[in-house]
Backbone as a printed PyTorch tensor [residue, N CA C, xyz], in Angstrom:
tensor([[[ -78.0330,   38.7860,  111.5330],
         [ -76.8090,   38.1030,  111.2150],
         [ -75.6330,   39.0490,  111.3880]],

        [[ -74.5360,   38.3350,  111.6630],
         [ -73.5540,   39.6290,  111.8660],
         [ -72.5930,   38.6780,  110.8680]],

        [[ -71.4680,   39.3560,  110.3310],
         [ -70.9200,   38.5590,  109.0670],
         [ -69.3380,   38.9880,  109.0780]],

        [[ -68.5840,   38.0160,  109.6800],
         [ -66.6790,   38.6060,  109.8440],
         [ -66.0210,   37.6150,  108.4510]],

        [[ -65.2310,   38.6190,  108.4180],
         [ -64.4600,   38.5670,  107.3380],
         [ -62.9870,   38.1760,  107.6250]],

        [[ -61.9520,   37.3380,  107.5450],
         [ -60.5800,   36.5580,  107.1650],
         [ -60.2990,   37.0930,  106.0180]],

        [[ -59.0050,   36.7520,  105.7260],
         [ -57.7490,   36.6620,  104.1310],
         [ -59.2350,   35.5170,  103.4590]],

        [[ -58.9640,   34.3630,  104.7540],
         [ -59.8260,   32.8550,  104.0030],
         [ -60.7860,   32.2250,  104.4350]],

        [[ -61.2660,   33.3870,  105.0940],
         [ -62.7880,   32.6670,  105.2130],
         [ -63.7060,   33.3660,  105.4830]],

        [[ -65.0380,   33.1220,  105.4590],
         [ -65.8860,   34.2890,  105.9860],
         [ -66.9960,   33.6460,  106.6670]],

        [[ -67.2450,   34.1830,  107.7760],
         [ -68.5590,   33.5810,  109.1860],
         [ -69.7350,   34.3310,  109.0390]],

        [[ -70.5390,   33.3750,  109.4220],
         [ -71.9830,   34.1660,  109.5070],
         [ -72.5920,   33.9500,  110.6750]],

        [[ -72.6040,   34.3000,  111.5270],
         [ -73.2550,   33.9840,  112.8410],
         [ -74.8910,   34.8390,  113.1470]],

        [[ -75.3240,   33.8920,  114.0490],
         [ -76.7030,   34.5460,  114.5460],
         [ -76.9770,   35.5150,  115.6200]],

        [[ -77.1190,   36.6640,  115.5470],
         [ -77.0630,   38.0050,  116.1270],
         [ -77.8800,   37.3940,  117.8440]],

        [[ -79.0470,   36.6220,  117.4570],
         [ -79.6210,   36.6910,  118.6800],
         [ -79.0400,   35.4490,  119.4550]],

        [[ -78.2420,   34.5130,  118.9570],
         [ -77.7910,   33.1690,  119.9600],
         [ -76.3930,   32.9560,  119.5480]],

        [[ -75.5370,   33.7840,  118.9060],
         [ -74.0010,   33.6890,  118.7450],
         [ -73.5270,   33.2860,  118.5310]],

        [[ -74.6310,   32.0570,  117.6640],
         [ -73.9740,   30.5680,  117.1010],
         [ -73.7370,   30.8510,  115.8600]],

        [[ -72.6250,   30.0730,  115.5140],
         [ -72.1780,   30.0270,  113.7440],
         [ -72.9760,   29.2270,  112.9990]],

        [[ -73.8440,   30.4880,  112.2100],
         [ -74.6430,   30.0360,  110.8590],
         [ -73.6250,   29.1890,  110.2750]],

        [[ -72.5630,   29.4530,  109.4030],
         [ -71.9360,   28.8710,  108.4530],
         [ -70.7670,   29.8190,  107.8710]],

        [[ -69.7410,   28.5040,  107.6130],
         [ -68.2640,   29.8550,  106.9630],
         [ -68.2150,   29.0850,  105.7560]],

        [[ -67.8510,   30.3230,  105.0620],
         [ -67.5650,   29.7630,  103.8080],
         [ -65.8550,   30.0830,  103.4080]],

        [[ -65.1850,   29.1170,  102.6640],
         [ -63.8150,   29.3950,  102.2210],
         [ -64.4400,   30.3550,  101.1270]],

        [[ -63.3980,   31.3340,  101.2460],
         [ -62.9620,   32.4040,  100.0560],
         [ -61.4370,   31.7510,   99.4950]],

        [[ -62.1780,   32.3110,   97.7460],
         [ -61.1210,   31.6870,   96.7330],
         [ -59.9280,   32.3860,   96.6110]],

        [[ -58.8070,   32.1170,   96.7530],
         [ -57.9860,   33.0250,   96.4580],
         [ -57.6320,   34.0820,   94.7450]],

        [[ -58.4550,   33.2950,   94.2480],
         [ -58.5060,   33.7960,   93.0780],
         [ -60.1590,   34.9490,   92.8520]],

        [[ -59.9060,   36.1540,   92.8110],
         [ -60.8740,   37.2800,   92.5810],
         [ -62.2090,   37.0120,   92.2140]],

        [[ -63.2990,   37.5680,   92.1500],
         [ -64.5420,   37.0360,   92.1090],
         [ -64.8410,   35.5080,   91.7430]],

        [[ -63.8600,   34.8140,   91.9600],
         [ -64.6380,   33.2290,   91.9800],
         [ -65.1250,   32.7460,   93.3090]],

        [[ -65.8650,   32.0880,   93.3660],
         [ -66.4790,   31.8490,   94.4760],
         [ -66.6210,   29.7140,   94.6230]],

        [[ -66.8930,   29.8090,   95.6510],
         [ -66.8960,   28.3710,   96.1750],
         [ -68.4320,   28.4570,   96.5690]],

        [[ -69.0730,   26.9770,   96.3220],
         [ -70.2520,   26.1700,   96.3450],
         [ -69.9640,   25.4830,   97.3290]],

        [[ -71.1740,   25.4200,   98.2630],
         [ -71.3290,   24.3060,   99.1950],
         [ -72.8480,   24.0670,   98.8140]],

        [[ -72.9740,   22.6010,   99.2090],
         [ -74.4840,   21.8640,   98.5420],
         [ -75.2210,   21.9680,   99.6170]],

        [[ -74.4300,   21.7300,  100.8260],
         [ -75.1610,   21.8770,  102.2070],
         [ -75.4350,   22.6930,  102.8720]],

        [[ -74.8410,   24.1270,  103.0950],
         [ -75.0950,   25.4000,  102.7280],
         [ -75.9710,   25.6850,  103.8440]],

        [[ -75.0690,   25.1380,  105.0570],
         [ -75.6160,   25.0250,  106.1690],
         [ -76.5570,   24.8600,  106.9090]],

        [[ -77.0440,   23.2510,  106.1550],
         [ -78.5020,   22.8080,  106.8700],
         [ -77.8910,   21.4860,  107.7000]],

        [[ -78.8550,   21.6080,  108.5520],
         [ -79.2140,   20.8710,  109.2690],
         [ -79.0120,   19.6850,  108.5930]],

        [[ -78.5410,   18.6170,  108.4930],
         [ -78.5710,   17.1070,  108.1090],
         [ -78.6180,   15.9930,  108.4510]],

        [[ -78.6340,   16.4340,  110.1600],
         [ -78.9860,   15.4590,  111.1530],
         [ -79.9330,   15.0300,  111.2740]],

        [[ -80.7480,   15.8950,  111.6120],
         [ -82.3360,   15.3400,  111.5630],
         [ -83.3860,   15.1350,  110.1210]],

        [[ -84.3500,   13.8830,  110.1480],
         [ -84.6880,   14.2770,  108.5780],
         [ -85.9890,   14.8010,  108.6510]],

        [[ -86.0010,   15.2820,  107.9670],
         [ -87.2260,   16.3640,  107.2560],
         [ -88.4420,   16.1870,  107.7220]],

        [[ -88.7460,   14.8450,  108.4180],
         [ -90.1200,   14.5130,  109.2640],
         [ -90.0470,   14.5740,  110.6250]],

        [[ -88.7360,   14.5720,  111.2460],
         [ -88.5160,   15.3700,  112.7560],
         [ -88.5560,   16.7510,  112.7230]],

        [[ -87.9000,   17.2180,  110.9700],
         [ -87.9930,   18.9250,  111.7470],
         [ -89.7130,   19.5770,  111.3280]],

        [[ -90.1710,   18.4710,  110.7210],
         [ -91.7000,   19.0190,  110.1520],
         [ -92.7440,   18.7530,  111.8660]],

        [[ -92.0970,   17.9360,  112.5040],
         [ -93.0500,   17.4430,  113.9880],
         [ -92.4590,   19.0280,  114.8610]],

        [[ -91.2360,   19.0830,  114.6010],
         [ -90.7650,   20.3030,  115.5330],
         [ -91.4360,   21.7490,  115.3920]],

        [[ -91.7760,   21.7910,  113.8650],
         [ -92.6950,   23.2610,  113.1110],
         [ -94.1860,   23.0540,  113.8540]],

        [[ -94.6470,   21.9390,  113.7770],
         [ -95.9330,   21.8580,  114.3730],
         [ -96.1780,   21.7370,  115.5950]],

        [[ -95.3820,   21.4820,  116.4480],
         [ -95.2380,   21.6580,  117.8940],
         [ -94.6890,   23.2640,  118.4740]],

        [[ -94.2250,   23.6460,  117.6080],
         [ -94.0690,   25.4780,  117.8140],
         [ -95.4190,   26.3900,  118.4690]],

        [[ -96.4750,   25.7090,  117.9990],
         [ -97.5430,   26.5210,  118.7970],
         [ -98.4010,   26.0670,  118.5870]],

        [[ -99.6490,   25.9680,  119.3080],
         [-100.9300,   25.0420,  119.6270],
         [-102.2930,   26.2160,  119.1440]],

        [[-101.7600,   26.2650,  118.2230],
         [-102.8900,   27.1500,  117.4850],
         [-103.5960,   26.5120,  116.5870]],

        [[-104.8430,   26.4040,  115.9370],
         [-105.4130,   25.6700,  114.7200],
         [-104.9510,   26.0290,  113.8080]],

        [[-104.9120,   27.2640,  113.6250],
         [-104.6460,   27.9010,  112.4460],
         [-103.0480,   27.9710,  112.1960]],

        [[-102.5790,   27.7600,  113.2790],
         [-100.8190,   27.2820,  113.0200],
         [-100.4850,   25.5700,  112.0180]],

        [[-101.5410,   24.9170,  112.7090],
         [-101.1310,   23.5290,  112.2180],
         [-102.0710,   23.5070,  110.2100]],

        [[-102.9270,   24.3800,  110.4810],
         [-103.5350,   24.2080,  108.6900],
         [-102.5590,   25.0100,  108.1150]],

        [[-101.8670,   25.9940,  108.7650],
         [-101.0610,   27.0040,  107.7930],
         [-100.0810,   25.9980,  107.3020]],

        [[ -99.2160,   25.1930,  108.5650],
         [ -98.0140,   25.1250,  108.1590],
         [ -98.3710,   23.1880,  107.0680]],

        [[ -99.3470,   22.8860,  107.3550],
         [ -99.9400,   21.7150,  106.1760],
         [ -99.8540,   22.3510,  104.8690]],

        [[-100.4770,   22.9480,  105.0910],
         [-100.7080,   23.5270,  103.5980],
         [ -99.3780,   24.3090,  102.6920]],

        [[ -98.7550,   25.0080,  103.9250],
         [ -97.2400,   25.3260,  102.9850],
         [ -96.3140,   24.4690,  102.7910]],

        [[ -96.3220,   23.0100,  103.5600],
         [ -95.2710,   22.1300,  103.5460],
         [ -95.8880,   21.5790,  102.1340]],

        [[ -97.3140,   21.5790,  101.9200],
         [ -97.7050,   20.4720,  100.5490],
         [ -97.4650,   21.4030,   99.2610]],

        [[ -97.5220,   22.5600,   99.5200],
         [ -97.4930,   23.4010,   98.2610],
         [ -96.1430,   23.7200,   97.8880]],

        [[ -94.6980,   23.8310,   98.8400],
         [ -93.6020,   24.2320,   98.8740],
         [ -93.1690,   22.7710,   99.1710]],

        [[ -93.1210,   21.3970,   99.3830],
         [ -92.8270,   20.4340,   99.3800],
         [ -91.0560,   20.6380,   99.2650]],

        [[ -91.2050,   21.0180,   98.1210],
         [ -89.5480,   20.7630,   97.4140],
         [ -88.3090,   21.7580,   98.9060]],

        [[ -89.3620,   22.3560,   99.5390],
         [ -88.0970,   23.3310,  100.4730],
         [ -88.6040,   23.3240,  101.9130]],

        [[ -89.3900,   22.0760,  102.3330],
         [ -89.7680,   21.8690,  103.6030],
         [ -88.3760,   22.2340,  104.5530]],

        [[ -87.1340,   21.3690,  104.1890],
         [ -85.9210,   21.5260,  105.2280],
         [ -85.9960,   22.9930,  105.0940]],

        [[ -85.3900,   24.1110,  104.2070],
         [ -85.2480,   25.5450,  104.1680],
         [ -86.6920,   25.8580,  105.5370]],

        [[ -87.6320,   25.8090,  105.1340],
         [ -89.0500,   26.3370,  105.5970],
         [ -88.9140,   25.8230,  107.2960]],

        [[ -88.4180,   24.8190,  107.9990],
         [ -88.7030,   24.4010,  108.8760],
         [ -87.3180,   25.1060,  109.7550]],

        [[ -86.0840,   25.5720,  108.9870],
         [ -85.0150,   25.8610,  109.5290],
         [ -84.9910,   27.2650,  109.8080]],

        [[ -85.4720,   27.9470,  109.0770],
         [ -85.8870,   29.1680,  109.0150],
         [ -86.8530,   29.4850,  109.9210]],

        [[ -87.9000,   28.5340,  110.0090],
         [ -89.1890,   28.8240,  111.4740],
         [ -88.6020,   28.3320,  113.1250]],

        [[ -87.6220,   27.6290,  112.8120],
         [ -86.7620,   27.3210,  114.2490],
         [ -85.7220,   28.7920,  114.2750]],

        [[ -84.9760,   29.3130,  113.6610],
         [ -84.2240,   30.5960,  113.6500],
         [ -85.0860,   31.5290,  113.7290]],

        [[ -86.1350,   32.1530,  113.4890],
         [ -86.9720,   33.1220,  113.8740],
         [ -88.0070,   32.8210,  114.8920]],

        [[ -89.0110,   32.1700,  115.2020],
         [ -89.8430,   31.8170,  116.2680],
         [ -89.1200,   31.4270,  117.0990]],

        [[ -88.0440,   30.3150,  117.5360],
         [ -87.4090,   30.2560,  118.8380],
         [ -86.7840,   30.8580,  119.2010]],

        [[ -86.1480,   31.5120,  118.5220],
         [ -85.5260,   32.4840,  119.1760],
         [ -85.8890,   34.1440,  119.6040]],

        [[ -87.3920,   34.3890,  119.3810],
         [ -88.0330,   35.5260,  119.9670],
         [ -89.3180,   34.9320,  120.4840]],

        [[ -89.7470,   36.2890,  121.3550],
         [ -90.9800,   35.9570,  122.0830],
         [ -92.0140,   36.3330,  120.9940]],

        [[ -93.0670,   35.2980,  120.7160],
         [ -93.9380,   35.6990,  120.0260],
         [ -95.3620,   35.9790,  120.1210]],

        [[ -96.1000,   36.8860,  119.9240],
         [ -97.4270,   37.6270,  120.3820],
         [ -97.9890,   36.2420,  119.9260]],

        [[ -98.8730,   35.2550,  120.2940],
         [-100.0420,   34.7060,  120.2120],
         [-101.2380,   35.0660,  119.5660]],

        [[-101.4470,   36.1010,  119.9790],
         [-103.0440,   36.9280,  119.4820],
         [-102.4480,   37.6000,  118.2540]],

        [[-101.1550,   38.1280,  117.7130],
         [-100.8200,   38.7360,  116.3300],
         [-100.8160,   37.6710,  116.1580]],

        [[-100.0500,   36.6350,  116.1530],
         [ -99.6940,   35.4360,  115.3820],
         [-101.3690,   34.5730,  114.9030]],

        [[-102.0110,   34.5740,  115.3210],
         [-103.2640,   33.6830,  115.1690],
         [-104.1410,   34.7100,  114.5190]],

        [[-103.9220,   35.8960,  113.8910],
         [-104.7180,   37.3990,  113.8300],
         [-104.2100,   37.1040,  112.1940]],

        [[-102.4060,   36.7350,  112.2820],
         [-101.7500,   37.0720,  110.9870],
         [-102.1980,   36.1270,  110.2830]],

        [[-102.0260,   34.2590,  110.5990],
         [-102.7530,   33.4340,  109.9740],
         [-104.3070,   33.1570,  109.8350]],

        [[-104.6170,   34.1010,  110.0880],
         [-106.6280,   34.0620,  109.6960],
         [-106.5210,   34.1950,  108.0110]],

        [[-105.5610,   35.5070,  107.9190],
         [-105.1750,   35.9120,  106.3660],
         [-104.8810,   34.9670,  105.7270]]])
């Protein structure tokens, strides 16, 4: 992430595709801070397109029981979990044989 700073606002962009994570307004008033609920997710798509998109990431067995089993146990943060595996796996090349080595564990 690389992270620029304004008087009133502040960016977060993604180091490897240059796209803007998310800005947040800064308060003019000293350590108070501003809430966003959306907090830069995705809200377009719902939660059962980006769960088809996690499982289409790689044609491994052990990819599709891993990511079952963390969507049923972590339920409550599937969107976080699926947004986070599109920002790191698509956007690098990933070893196959580590990756299917790491989920045996």
């Amino acid at each position: 992430m690389e992270i620029y700073l304004t008087t009133h606002k502040l960016f977060v962009f993604d180091l490897y595709t240059g796209k803007e994570i998310i800005a947040y307004e800064l308060s003019p008033i000293p350590g108070r801070m501003f809430s966003k609920r959306k907090c830069g997710r995705e809200t377009e798509k719902k939660a059962k397109e980006l769960k088809a998109l996690v499982f289409k990431m790689f044609e491994l067995k052990n990819w599709r029981s891993f990511t079952i089993r963390n969507f049923k146990t972590f339920s409550r943060y599937v969107r976080d979990q699926c947004l986070e595996a599109k920002r790191y796996f698509l956007a690098k090349d990933i070893d196959l044989d580590i990756l299917e080595q790491a989920l045996k564990y």
